[in-house]
N, C-alpha and C positions, 0 to 999 in steps of 0.2 A: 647693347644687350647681348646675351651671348646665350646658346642653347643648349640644355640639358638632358639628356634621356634619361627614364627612371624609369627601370625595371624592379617593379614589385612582385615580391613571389610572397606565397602563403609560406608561414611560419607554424602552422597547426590548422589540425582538421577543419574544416569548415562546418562542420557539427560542432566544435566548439567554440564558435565565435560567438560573441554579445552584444557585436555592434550591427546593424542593420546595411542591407545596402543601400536601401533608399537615404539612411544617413551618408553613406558615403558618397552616393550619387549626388545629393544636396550641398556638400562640400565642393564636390567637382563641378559644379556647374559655376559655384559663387569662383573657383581657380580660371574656368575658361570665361566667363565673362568679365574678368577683371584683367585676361591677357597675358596670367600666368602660365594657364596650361592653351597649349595650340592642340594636342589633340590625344586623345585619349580612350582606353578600350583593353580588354582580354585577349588571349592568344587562344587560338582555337586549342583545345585542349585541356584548358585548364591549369589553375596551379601558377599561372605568369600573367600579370597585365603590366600594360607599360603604357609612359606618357612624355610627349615632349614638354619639358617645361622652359620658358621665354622670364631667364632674369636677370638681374646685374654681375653675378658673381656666383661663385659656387655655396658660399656660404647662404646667398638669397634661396639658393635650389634648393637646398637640403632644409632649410625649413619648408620651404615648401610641401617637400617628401613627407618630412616627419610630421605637418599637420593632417596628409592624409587619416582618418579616422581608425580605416586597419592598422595602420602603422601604428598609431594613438594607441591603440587599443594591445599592440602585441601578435596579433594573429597574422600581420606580416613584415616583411623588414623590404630593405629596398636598395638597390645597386644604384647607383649616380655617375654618369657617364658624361664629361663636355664634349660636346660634339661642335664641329666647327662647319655650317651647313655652307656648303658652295654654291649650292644650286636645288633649287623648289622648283616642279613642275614646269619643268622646262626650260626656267631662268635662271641664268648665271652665267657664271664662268667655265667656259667646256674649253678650255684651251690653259697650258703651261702659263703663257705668256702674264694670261690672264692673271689668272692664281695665284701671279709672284712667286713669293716666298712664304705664303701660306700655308705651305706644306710644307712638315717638318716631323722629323722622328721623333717625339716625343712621349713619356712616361710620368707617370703622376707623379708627383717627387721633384722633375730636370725640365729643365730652361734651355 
């Protein structure tokens, strides 16, 4: 499984949306109990919320993304980031040695 960031931003005023958040909230709960999404929420601020999402590939991610209901609906769109997590809360790998060759310069595109 490999992990994804998904930074949703709003696409239009939020006076003009039609889909509810309790809808979207009701999406998001059926994503985290299924083990799609690990964790999710808004940026203080406004205007950004973001979600790690846990799938097989990037193509699984991105639908993911796009069944979000804002997304669904237009009133937001959303960035897709793989992230390659080395270490949660304290566990992992904190050393070179560790890490191998897991660290690499890489750009969406190159191998």
């Amino acid at each position: 499984m490999n992990w994804f960031l998904c930074m949703r931003r709003d696409a239009e005023p939020r006076e003009d949306w039609t889909v509810s958040r309790d809808t979207h909230l009701a999406w998001m709960q059926t994503k985290h109990a299924s083990g799609q999404v690990v964790m999710s929420g808004p940026v203080v601020g406004g205007g950004l919320a973001m979600y790690l999402i846990r799938e097989a590939d990037r193509d699984a991610a991105v639908n993911v993304a796009q069944g979000d209901p804002f997304v669904a609906a237009g009133h937001c769109n959303f960035e897709l980031l793989e992230w390659r997590v080395h270490q949660i809360m304290g566990v992992g790998a904190f050393g070179e040695a560790a890490l191998g060759d897991t660290i690499v310069s890489e750009r969406p595109g190159q191998k």
